[in-house]
Backbone as CSV, one residue per row, in Angstrom:
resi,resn,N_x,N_y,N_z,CA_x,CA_y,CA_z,C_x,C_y,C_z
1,UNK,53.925,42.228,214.196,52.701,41.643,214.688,51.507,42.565,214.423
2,UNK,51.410,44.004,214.884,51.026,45.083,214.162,49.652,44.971,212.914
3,UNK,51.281,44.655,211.382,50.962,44.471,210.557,50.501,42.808,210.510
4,UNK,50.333,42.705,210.299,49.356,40.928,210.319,47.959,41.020,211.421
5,UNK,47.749,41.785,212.330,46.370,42.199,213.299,45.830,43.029,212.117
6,UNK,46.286,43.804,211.379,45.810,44.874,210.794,45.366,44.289,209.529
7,UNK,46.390,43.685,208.874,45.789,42.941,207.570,44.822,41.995,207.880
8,UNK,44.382,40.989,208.965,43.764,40.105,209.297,42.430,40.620,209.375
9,UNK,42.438,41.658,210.273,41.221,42.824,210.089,40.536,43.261,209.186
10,UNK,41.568,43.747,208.157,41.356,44.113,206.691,40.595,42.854,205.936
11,UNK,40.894,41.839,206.101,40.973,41.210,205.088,39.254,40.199,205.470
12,UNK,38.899,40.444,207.061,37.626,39.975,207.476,36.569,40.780,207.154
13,UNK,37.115,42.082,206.796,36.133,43.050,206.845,35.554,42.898,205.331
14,UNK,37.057,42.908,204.076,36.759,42.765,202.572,35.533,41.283,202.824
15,UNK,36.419,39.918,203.426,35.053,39.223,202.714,34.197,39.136,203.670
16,UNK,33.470,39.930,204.237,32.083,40.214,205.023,31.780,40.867,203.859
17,UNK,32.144,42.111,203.456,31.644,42.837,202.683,31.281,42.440,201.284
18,UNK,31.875,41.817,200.773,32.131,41.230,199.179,31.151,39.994,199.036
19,UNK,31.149,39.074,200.382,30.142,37.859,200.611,28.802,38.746,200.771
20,UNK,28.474,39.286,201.856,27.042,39.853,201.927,26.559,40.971,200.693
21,UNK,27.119,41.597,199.703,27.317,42.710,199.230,26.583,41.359,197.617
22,UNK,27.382,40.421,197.367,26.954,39.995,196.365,26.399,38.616,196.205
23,UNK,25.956,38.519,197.344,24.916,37.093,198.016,23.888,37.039,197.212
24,UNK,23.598,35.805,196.477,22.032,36.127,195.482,20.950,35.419,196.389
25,UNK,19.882,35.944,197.076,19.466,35.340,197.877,17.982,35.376,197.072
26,UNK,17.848,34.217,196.573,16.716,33.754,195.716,15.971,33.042,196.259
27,UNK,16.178,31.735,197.667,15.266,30.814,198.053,13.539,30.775,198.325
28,UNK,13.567,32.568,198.779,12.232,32.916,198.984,11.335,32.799,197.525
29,UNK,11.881,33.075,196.626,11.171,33.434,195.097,11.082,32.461,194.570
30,UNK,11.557,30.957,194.886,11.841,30.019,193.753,13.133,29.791,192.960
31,UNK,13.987,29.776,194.259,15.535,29.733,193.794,16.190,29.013,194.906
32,UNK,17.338,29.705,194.868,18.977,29.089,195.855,19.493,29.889,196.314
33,UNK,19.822,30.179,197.363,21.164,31.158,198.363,22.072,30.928,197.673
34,UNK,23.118,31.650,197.684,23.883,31.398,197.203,25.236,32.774,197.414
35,UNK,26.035,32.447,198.128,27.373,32.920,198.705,28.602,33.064,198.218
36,UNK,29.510,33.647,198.161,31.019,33.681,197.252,31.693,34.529,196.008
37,UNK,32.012,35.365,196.052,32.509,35.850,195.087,34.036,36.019,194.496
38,UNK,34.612,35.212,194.319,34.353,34.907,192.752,33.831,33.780,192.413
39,UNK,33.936,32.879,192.851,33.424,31.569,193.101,32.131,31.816,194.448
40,UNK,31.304,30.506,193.879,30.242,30.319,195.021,30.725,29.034,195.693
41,UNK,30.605,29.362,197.575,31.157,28.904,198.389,30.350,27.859,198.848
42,UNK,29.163,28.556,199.182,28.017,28.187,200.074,27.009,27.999,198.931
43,UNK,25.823,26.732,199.298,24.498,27.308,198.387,23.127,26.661,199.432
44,UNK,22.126,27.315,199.398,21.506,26.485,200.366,20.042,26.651,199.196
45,UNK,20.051,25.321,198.857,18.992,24.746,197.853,17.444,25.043,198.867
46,UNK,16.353,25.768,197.821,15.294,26.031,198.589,14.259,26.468,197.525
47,UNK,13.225,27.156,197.548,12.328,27.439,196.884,10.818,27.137,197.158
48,UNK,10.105,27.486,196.514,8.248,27.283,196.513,8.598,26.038,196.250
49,UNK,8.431,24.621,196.789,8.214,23.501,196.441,7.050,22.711,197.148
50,UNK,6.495,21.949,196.306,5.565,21.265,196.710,5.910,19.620,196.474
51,UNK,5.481,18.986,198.275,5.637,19.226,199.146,6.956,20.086,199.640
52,UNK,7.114,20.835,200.638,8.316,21.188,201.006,9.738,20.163,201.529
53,UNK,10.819,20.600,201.056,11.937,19.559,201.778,11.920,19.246,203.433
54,UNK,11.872,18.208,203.706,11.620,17.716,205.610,13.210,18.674,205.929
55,UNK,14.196,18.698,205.144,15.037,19.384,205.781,16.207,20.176,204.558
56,UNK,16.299,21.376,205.648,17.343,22.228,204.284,18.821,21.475,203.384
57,UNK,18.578,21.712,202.350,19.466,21.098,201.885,21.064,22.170,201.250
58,UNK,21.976,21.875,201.827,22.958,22.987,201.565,24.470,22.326,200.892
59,UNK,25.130,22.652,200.538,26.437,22.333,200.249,27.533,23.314,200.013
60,UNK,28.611,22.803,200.816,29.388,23.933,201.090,30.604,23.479,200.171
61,UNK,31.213,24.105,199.353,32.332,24.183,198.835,33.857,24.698,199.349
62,UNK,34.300,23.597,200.248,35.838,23.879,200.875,36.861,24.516,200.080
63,UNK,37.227,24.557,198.974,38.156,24.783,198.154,38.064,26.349,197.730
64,UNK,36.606,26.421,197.474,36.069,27.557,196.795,36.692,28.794,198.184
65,UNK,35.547,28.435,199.288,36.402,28.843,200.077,37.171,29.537,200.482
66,UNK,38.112,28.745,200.180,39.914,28.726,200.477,40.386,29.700,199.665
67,UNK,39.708,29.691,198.176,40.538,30.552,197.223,39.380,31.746,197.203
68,UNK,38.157,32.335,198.019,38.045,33.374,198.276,38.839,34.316,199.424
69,UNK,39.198,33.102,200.438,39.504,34.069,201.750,41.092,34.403,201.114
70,UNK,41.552,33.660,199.974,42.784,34.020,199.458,43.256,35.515,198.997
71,UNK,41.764,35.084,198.032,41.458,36.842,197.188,41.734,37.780,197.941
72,UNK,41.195,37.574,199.617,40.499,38.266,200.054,41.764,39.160,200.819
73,UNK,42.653,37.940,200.923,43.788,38.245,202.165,45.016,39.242,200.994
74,UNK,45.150,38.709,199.493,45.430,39.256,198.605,45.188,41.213,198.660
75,UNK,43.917,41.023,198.283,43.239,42.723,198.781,43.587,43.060,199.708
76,UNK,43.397,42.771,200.941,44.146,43.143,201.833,45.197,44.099,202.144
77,UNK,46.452,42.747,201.377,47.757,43.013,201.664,47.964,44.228,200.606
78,UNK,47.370,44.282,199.152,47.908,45.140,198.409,46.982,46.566,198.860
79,UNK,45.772,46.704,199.841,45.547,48.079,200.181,46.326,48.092,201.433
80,UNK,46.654,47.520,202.283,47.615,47.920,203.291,48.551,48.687,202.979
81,UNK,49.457,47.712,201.851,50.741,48.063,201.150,50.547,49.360,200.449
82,UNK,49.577,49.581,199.935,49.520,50.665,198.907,49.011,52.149,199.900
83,UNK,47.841,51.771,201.074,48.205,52.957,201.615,49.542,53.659,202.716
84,UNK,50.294,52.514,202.942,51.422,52.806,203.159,52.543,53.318,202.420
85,UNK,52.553,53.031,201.453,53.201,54.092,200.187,52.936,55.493,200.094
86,UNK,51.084,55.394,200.202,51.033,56.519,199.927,51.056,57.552,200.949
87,UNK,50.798,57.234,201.985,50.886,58.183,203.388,52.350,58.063,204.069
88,UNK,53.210,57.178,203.125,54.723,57.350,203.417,54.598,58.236,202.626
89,UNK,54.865,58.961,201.524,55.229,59.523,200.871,55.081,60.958,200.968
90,UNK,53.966,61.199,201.565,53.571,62.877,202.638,54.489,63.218,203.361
């Protein structure tokens, strides 16, 4: 149980880090938000427009998602695993 609190941890922390770390946040300049790495998850359509949109327009990609928090749980498991090798091995 331990190990699965610990990887779960691990693996919230990678995509906090990896999502905010490579977020292209363009809406202010004349662009799109835009969230996900390797795939984009999230996008929230925006920019200098004239007139402005009555309301934000966003779309979220479920799948995309799915196969980041995958990556994510992936990384995880193989730095768990791997620093357990290596601090077994001391």
């Amino acid at each position: 149980m331990k190990k699965i609190i610990t990887i779960g941890i691990l693996g919230t922390i990678i995509f906090a880090a990896i999502t905010f770390l490579t977020a292209n946040l363009d809406s202010r300049y004349d662009g799109n938000d835009e969230y996900g790495f390797p795939v984009t998850f999230f996008i929230r359509y925006g920019g200098m427009e004239a007139p402005p949109p009555s309301a934000e327009l966003t779309k979220v990609l479920y799948f995309n998602l799915a196969f980041d928090i995958v990556i994510c749980i992936i990384l995880a498991i193989s730095i768990f695993m791997g620093c357990k090798i290596f601090l077994g091995k001391r």
